[in-house]
ZAMI-521302 format. One record per residue (C-alpha): residue number from 1; residue in three letters; y, z, x. Coordinates in steps of 0.1 Angstrom, whole numbers, always signed. Layout:
N
+-----+------+-------+-------+-------+
| seq | type |    c2 |    c3 |    c1 |
+-----+------+-------+-------+-------+
| NUM |  ALA |     Y |     Z |     X |
...
+-----+------+-------+-------+-------+
END
This chain:
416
+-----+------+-------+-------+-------+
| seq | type |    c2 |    c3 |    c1 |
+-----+------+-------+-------+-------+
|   1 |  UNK | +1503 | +1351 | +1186 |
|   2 |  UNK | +1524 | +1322 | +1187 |
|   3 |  UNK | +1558 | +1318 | +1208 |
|   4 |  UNK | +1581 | +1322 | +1183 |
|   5 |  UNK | +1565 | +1356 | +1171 |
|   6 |  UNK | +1589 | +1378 | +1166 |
|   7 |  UNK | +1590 | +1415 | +1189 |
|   8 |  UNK | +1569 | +1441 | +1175 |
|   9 |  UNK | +1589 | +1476 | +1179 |
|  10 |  UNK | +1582 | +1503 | +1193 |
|  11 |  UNK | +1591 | +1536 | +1178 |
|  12 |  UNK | +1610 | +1563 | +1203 |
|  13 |  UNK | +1590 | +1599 | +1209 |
|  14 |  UNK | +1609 | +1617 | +1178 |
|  15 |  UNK | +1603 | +1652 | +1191 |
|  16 |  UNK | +1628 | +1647 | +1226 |
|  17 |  UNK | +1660 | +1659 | +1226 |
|  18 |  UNK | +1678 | +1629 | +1221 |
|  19 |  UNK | +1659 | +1617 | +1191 |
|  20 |  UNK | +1665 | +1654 | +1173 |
|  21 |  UNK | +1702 | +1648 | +1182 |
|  22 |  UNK | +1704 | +1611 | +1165 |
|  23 |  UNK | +1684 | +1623 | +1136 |
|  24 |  UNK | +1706 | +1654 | +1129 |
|  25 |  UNK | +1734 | +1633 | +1133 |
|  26 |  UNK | +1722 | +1604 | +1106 |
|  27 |  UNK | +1709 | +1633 | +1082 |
|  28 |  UNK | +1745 | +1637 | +1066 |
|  29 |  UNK | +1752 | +1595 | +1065 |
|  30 |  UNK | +1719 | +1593 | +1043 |
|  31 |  UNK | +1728 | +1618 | +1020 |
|  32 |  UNK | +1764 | +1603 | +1016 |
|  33 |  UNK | +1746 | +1569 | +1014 |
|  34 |  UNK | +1721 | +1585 |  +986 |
|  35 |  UNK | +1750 | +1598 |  +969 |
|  36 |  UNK | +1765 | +1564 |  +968 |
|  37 |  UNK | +1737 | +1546 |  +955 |
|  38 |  UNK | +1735 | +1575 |  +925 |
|  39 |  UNK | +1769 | +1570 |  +916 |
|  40 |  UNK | +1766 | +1530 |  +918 |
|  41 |  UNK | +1736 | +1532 |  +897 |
|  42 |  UNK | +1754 | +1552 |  +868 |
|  43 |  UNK | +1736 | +1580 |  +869 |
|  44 |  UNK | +1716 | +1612 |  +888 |
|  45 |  UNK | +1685 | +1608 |  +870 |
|  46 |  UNK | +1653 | +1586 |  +865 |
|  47 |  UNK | +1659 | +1553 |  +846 |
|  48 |  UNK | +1649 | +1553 |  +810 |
|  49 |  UNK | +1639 | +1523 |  +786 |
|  50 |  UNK | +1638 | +1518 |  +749 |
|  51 |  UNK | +1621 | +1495 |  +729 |
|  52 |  UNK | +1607 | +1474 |  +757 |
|  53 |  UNK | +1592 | +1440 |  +730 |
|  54 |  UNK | +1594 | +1412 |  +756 |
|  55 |  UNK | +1558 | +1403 |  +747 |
|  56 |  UNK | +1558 | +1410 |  +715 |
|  57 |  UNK | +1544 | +1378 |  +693 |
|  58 |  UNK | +1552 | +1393 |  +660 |
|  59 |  UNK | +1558 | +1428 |  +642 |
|  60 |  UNK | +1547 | +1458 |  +659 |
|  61 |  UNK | +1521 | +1480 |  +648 |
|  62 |  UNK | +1531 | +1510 |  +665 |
|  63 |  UNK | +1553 | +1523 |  +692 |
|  64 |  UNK | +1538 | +1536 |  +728 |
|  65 |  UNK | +1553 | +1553 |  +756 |
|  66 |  UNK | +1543 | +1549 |  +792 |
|  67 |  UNK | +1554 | +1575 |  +814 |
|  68 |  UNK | +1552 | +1555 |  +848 |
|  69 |  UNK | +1576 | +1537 |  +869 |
|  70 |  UNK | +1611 | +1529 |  +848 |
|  71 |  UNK | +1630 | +1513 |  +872 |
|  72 |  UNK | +1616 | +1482 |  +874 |
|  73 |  UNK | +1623 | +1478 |  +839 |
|  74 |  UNK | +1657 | +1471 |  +850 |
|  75 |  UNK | +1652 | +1436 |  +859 |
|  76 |  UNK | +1618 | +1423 |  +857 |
|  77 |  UNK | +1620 | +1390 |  +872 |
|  78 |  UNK | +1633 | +1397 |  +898 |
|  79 |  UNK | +1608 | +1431 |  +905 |
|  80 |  UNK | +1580 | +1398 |  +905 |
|  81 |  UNK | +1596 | +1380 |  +928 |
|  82 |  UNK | +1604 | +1402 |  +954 |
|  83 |  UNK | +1583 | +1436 |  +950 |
|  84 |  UNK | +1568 | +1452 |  +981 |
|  85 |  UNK | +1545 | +1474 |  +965 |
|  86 |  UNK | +1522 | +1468 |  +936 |
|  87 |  UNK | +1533 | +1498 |  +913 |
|  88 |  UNK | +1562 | +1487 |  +899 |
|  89 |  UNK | +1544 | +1452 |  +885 |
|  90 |  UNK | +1515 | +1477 |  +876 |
|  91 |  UNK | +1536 | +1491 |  +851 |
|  92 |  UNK | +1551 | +1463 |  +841 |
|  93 |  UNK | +1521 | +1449 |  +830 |
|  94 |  UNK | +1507 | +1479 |  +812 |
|  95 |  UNK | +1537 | +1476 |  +790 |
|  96 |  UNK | +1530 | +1438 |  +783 |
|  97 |  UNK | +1496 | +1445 |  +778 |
|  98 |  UNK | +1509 | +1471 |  +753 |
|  99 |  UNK | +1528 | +1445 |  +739 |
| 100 |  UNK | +1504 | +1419 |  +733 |
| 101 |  UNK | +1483 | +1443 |  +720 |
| 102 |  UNK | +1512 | +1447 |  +692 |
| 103 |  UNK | +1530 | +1483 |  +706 |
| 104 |  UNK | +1569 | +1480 |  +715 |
| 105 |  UNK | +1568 | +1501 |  +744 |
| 106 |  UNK | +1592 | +1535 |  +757 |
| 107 |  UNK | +1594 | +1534 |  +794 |
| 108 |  UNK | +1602 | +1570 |  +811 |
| 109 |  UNK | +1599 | +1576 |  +852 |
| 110 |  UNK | +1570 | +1601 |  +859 |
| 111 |  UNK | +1594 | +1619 |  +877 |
| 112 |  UNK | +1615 | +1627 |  +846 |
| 113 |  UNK | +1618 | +1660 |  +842 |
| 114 |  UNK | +1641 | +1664 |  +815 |
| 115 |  UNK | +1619 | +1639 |  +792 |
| 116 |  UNK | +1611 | +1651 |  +756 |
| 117 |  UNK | +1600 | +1631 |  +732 |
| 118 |  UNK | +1613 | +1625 |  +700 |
| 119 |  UNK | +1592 | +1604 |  +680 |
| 120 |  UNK | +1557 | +1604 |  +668 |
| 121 |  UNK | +1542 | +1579 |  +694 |
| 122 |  UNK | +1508 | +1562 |  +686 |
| 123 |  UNK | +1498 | +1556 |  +719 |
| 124 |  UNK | +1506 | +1577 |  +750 |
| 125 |  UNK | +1500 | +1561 |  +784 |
| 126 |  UNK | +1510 | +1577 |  +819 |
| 127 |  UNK | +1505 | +1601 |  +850 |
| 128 |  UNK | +1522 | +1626 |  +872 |
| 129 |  UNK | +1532 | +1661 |  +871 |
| 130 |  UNK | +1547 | +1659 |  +833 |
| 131 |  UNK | +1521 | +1642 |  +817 |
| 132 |  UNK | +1501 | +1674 |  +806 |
| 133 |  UNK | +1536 | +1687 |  +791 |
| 134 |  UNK | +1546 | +1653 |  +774 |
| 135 |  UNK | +1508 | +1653 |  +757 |
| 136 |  UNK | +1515 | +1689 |  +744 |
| 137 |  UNK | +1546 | +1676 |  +722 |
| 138 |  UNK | +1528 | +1648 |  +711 |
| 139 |  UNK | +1512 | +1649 |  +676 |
| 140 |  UNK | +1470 | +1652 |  +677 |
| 141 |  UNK | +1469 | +1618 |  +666 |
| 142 |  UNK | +1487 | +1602 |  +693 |
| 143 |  UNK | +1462 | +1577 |  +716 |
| 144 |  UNK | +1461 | +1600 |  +750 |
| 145 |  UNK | +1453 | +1574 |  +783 |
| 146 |  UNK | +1459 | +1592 |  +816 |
| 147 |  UNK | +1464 | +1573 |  +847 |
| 148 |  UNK | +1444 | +1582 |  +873 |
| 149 |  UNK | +1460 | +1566 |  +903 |
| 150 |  UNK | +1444 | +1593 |  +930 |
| 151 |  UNK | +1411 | +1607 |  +928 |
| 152 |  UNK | +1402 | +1638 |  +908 |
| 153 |  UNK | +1428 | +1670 |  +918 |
| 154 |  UNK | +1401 | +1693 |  +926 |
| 155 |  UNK | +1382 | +1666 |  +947 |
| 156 |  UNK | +1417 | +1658 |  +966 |
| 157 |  UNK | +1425 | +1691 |  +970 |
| 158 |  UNK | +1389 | +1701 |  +987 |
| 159 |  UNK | +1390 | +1671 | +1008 |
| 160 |  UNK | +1424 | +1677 | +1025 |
| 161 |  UNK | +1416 | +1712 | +1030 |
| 162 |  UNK | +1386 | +1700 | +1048 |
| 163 |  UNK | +1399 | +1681 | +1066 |
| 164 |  UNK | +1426 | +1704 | +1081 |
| 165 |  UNK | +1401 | +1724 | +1085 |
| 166 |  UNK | +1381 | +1698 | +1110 |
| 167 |  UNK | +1418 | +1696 | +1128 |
| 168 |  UNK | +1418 | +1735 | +1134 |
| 169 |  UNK | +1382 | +1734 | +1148 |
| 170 |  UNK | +1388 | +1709 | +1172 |
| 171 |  UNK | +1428 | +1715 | +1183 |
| 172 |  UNK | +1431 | +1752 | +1173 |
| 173 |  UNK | +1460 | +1739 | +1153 |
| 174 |  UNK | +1469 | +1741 | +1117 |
| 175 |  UNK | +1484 | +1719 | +1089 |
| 176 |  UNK | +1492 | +1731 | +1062 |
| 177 |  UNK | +1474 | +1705 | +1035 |
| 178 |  UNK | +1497 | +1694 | +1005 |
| 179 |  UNK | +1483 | +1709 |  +979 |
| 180 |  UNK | +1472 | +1697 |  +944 |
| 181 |  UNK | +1483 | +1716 |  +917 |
| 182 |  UNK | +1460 | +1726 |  +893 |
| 183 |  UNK | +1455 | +1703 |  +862 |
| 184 |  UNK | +1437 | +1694 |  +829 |
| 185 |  UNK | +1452 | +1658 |  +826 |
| 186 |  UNK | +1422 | +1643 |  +820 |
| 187 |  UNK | +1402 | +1666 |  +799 |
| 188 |  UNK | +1431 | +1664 |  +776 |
| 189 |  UNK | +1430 | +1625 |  +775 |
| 190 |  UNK | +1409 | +1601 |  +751 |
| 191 |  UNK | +1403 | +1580 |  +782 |
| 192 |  UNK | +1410 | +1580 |  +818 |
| 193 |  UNK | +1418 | +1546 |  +834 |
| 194 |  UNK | +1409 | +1547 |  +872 |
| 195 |  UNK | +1423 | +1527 |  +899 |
| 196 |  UNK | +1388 | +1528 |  +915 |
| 197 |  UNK | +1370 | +1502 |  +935 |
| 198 |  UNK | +1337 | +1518 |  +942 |
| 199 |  UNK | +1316 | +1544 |  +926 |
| 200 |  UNK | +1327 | +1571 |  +950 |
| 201 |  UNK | +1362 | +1574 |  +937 |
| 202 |  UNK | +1348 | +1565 |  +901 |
| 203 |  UNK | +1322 | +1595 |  +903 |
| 204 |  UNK | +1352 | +1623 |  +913 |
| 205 |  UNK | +1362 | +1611 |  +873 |
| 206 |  UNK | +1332 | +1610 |  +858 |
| 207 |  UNK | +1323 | +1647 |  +845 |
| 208 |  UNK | +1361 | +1655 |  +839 |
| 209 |  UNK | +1368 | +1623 |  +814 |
| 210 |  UNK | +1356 | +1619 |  +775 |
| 211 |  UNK | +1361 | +1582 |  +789 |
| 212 |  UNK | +1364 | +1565 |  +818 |
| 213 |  UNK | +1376 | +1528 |  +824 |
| 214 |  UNK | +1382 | +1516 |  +859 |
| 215 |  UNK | +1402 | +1491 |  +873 |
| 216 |  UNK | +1411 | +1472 |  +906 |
| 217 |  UNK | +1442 | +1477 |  +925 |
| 218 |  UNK | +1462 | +1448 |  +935 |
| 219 |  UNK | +1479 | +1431 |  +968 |
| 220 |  UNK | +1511 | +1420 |  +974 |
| 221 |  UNK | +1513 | +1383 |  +976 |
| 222 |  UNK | +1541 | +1389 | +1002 |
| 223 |  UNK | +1533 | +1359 | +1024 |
| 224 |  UNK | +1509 | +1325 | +1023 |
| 225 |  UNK | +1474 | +1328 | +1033 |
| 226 |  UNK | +1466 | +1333 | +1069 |
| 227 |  UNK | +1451 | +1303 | +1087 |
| 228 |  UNK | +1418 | +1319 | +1099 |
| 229 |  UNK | +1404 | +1291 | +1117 |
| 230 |  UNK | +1433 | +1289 | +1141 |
| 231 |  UNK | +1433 | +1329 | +1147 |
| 232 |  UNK | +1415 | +1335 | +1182 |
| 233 |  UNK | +1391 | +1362 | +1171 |
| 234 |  UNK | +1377 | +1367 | +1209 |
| 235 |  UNK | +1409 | +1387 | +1217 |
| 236 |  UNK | +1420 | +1396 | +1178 |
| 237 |  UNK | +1388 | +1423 | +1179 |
| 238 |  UNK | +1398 | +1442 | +1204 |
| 239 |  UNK | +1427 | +1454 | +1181 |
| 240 |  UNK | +1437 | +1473 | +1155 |
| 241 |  UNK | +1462 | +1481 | +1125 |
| 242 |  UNK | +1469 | +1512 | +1108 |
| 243 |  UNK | +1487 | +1504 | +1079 |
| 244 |  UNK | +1500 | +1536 | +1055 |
| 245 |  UNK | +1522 | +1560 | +1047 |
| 246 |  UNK | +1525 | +1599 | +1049 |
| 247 |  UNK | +1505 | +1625 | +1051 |
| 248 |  UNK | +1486 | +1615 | +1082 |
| 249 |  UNK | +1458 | +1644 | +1080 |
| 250 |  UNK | +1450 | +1632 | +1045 |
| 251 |  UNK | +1447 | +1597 | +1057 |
| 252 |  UNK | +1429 | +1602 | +1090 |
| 253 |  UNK | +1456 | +1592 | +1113 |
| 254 |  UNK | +1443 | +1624 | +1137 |
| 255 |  UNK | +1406 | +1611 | +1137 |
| 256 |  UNK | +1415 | +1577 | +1147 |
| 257 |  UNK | +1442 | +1585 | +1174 |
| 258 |  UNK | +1412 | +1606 | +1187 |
| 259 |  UNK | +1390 | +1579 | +1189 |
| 260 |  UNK | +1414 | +1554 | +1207 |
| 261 |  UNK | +1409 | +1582 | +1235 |
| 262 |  UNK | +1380 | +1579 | +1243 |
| 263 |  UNK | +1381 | +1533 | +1237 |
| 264 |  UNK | +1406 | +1524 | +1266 |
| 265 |  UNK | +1398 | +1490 | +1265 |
| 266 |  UNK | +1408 | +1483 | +1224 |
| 267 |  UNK | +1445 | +1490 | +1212 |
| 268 |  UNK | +1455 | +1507 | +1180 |
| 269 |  UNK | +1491 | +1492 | +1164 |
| 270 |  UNK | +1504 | +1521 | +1139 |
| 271 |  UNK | +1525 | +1509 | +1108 |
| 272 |  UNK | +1533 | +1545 | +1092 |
| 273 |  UNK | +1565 | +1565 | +1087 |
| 274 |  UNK | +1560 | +1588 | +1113 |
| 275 |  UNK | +1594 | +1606 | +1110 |
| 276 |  UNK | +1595 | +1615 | +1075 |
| 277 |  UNK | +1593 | +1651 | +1069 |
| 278 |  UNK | +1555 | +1660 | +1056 |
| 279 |  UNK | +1544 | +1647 | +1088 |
| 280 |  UNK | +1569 | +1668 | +1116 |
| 281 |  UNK | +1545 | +1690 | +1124 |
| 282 |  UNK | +1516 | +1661 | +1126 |
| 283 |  UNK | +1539 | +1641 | +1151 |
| 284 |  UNK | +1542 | +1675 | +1172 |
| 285 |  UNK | +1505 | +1679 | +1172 |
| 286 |  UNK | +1499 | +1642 | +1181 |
| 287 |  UNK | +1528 | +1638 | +1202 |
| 288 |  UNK | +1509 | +1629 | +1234 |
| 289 |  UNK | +1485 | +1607 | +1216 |
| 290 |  UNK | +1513 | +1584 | +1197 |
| 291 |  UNK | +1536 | +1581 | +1221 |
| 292 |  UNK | +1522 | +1587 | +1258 |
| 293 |  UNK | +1491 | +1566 | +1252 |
| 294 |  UNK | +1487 | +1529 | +1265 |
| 295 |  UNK | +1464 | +1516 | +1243 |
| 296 |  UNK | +1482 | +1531 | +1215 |
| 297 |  UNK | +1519 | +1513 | +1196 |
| 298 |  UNK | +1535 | +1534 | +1177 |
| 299 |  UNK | +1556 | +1510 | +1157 |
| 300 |  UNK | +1566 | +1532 | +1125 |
| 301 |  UNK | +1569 | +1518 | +1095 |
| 302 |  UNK | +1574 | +1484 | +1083 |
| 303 |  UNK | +1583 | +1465 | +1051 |
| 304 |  UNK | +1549 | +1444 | +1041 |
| 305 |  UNK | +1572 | +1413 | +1038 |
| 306 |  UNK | +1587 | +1414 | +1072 |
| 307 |  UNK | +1578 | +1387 | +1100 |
| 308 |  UNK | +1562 | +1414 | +1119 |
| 309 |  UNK | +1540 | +1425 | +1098 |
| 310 |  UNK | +1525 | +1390 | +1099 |
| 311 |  UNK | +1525 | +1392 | +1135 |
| 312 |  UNK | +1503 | +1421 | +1137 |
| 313 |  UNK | +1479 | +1407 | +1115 |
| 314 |  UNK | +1477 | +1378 | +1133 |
| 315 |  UNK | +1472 | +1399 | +1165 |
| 316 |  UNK | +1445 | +1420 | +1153 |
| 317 |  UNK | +1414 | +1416 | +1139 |
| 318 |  UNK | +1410 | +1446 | +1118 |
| 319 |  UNK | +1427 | +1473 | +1094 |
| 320 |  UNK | +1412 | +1511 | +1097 |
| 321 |  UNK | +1418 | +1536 | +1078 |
| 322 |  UNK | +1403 | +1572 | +1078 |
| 323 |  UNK | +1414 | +1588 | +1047 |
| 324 |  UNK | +1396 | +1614 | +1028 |
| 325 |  UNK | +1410 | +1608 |  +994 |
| 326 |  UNK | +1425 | +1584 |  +974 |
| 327 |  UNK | +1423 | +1557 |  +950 |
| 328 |  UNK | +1418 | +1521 |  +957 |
| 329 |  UNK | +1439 | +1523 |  +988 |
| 330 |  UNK | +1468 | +1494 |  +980 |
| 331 |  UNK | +1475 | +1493 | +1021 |
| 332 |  UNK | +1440 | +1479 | +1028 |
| 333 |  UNK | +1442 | +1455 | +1002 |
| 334 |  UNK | +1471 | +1441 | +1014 |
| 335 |  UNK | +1458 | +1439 | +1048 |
| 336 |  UNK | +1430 | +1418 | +1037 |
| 337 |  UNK | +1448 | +1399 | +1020 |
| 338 |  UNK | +1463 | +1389 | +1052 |
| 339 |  UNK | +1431 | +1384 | +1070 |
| 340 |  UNK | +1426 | +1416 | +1084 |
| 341 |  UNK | +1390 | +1434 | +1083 |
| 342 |  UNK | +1384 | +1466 | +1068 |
| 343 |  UNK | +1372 | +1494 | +1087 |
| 344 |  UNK | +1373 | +1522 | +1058 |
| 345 |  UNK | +1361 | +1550 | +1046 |
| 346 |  UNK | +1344 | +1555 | +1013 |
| 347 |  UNK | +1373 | +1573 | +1000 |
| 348 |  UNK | +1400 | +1544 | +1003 |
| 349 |  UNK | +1380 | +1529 |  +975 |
| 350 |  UNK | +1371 | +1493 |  +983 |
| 351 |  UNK | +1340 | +1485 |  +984 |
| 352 |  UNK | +1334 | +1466 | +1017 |
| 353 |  UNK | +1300 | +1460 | +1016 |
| 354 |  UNK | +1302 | +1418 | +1028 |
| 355 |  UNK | +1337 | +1415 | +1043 |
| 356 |  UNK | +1339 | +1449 | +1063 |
| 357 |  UNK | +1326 | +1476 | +1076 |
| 358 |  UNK | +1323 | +1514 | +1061 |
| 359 |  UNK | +1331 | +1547 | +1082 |
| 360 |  UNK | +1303 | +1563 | +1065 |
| 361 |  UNK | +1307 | +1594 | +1094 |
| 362 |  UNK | +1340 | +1606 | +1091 |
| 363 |  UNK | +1336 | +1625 | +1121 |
| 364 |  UNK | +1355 | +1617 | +1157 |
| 365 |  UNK | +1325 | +1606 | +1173 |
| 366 |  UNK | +1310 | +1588 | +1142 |
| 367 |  UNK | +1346 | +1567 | +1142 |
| 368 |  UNK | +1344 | +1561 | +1183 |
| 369 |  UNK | +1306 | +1543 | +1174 |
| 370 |  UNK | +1318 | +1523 | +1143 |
| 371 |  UNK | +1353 | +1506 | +1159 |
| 372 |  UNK | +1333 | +1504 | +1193 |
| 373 |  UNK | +1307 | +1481 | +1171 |
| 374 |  UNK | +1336 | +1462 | +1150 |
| 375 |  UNK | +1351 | +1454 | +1184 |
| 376 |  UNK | +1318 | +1439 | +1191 |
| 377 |  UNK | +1310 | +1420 | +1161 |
| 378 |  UNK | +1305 | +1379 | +1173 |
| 379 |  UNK | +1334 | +1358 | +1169 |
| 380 |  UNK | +1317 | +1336 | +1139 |
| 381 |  UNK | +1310 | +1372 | +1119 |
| 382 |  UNK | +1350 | +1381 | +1130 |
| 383 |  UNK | +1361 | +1348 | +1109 |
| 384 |  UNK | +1333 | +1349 | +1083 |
| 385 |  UNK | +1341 | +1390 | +1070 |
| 386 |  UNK | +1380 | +1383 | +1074 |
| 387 |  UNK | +1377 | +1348 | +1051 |
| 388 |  UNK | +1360 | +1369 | +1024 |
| 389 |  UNK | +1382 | +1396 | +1029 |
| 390 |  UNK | +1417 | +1372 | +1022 |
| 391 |  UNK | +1391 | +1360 |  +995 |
| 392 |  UNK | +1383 | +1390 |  +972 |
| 393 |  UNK | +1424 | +1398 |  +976 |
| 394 |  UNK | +1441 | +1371 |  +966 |
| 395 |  UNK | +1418 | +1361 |  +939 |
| 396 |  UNK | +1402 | +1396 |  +924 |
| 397 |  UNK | +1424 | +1421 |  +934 |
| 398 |  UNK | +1460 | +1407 |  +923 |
| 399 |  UNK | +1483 | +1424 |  +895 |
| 400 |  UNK | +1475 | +1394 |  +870 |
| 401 |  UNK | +1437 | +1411 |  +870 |
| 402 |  UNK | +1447 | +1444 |  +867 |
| 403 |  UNK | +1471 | +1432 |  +836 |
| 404 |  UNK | +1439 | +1418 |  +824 |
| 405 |  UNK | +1416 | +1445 |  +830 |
| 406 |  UNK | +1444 | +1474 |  +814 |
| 407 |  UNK | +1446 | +1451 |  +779 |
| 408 |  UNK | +1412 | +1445 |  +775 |
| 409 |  UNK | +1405 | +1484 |  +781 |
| 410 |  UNK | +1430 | +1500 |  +758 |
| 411 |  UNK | +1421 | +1465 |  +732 |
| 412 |  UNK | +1388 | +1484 |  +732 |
| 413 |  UNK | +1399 | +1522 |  +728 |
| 414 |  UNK | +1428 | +1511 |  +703 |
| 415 |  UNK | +1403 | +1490 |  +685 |
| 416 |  UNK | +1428 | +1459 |  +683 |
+-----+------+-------+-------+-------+
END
């Protein structure tokens, strides 16, 4: 850490009186706030584009629709320049790979629930709970590519119930899992494009899809490269980032605050919006743990391009995440992009095998042995695994590879 790093926060017990009372009090200014923004936008509902050609080369051989994210449609440039997240460019440059591959492109939110379509598209690509709905009022001969940005419903659904499960067997406490509806999104499709690093999340695909094309998420290149060979890794390894975002039981928060029990001498730094609603009654449950623990900093959560997230990475030596199910987990990414290890579990879908280490027992005590050993890994192995770490991000896993990867795999199916 150098002088002029900036304070880390610390996030206030949410569950005391006096928290309850400032957050029933702001509840109404965020709605009016909300409201604002609706009415300063022009509109209630998810954005909409037509005709999207801006890498077009010459006359279109069809039309497409890509039932993603719309609203950073509404000034790409700039949604380049300053994104915090790699979804929005991920659908920007599925349309441009559309485009180059000769489709103009219709852009609607995956959240649109009043979408209908009303032309004969040739290529359908998208996700999310509408998708199975749009496909039904396409004609048959309409190109059907889901999105698989999670892994396989049933898979995710079985998992998280598991792993409340665990929970209830160890804390005699309950919480209630979020549920995946039930879906036949990908046996539906012509093709199923993953976002899946290793052959874990790939093989939850596998019997479901008539085809099944996988590629890499990307990080955020939200700051320069870290400067490895200055970072002091003797003290870095004895800490820790969690890095995500809700749903804690899904992501293993529980099983890793656990852990830090029972490893009083390393210190866990959580980055996670700990005060949004799905997660009340995990905060509740975890209360003690979070907030009452001295090895543990609740910080809540912070925006990947602010000064302190750079501080934490410089202060730790490691990014750990527990989850059960997901994709290829977009948080660890950009962690190692920053120099931070991974300490994952098969289901974030990296593969770590050379610049990290895997969780391969997902149990409390399995965790306590793996970050115990992390925390002893030599100095020279520290710097070696975090170098190939900022490595494999910033030059395989960015959004100009996945742009790549998307064009070359629908060139393929489309036969263009």
């Amino acid at each position: 850490m150098t002088p002029d790093s900036p304070r880390v926060p610390r996030m206030t017990d949410p569950t005391t009186v006096g928290a309850r009372l400032v957050s029933k009090a702001r509840r109404p200014l965020g709605k009016v706030k909300r409201a604002f923004l609706r009415r300063g936008s022009g509109g209630t509902g998810p954005a909409r584009l037509v005709g999207y050609d801006r890498h077009l080369s010459s006359a279109a051989r069809g039309r497409a629709l890509l039932l993603y994210v719309a609203h950073p449609f509404a000034d790409e440039d700039r949604e380049r320049l300053t994104f915090t997240r790699s979804v929005g460019v991920k659908s920007l440059e599925i349309a441009k790979a559309l485009n180059e591959l000769g489709y103009q492109v219709d852009v609607v939110d995956w959240q649109d629930a009043d979408f209908a379509p009303s032309l004969d598209y040739d290529v359908l690509v998208g996700m999310g709970p509408h998708y199975e709905r749009v496909c039904a009022l396409l004609p048959e001969t309409t190109t059907k590519v889901y999105l698989g940005t999670g892994a396989y419903w049933r898979y995710e659904d079985e998992r998280e119930h598991g792993r409340a499960q665990y929970l209830l067997e160890r804390r005699r406490f309950w919480i209630e899992p979020r549920g995946m509806a039930p879906n036949r999104c990908a046996e539906i499709s012509d093709a199923v494009i993953a976002l899946g690093g290793n052959e874990h999340i790939l093989g939850t695909w596998a019997s479901h899809a008539k085809r099944l094309l996988a590629v890499n998420n990307a990080a955020v290149p939200a700051h320069p490269l870290p400067d490895l060979a200055a970072k002091d890794f003797a003290a870095a390894r004895a800490s820790f980032l969690w890095f995500g975002s809700v749903y804690q039981i899904l992501r293993g928060l529980d099983l890793v605050l656990e852990a830090f029990q029972r490893l009083p001498g390393l210190e866990l730094w959580v980055c996670a919006p700990l005060e949004a609603t799905p997660d009340q009654d995990f905060v509740r449950a975890f209360r003690r743990e979070l907030f009452h623990s001295p090895n543990v900093h609740p910080v809540g959560w912070i925006d990947l391009r602010s000064p302190i997230f750079v501080s934490l990475a410089e202060r730790c030596a490691f990014i750990v995440t527990a989850t059960c199910t997901e994709s290829m987990s977009g948080s660890v990414l950009n962690c190692m992009r920053a120099g931070l290890i991974p300490v994952v579990t098969r289901s974030a879908g990296v593969d770590v095998e050379g610049c990290g280490l895997l969780l391969e027992d997902e149990t409390v005590d399995g965790i306590v042995s793996r970050l115990a050993e992390a925390s002893r890994l030599p100095e020279r192995e520290c710097l070696r695994l975090a170098d190939e770490s900022v490595r494999r991000a910033a030059e395989e896993y960015t959004t100009e590879n996945f742009g790549k990867s998307v064009r070359e795999h629908l060139g393929l199916l489309l036969g263009v």
